[in-house]
N, C-alpha and C positions, 0 to 999 in steps of 0.2 A: 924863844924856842925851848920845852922842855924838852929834856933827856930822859929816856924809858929805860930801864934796866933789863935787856936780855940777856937771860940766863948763860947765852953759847956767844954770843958778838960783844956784849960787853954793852956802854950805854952809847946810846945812838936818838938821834931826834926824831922827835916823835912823829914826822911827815913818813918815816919809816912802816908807820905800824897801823893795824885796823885792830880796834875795840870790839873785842868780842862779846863784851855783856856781863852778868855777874859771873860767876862762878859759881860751881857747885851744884848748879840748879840741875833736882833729880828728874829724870825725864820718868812719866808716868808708865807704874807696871799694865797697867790695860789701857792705851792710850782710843781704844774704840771704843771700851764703855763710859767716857766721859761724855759729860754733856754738854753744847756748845758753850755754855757758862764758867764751865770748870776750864773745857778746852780755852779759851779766851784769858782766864787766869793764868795756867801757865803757857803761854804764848804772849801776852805782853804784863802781866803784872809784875815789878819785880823788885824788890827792898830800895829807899833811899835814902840809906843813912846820914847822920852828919859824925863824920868820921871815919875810921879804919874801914875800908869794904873791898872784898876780893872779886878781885875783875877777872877775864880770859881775856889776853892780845895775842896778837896773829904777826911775826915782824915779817910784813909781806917783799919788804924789799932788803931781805937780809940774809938769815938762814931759811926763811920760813915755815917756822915752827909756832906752835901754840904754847902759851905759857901762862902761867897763874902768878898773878903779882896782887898786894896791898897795895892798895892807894888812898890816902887820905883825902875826904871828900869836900874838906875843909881849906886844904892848905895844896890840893892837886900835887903831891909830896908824894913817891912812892915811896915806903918803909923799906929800910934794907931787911937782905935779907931774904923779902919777900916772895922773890921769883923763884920758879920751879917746874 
């Protein structure tokens, strides 16, 4: 079982929590004048690294809040630190 590092409860397993996706990802300033091609890019395309990459998790079964953590893609290790 890994242990997820939230920010407010401390580290807890990770049957706790829903993966929210990368992080950071800018939602488009004219999301109507995109073309379904672009639309489809960001809707599922999305970096995968080998190494450091910041995620969005959800601790659904805890405080339930969103939170921005590293995790290494390598080693499924979150970086301390990280959350936020």
């Amino acid at each position: 079982m890994q242990l997820i590092p939230c920010p407010w409860c401390g580290p807890r397993e990770q049957t706790e929590f829903h993966y929210g996706g990368q992080a950071d990802v800018a939602y488009p300033d004219d999301p109507a004048a995109l073309t379904d091609e672009q639309w489809a890019h960001f809707v599922f395309f999305r970096d995968n690294p080998k190494g450091p990459f910041a995620e969005r998790w959800f601790h659904s079964a805890g405080c339930r809040t969103w939170f921005r953590a590293v995790r290494d893609t390598r080693t499924y290790a979150f970086l301390p630190g990280s959350s936020a």
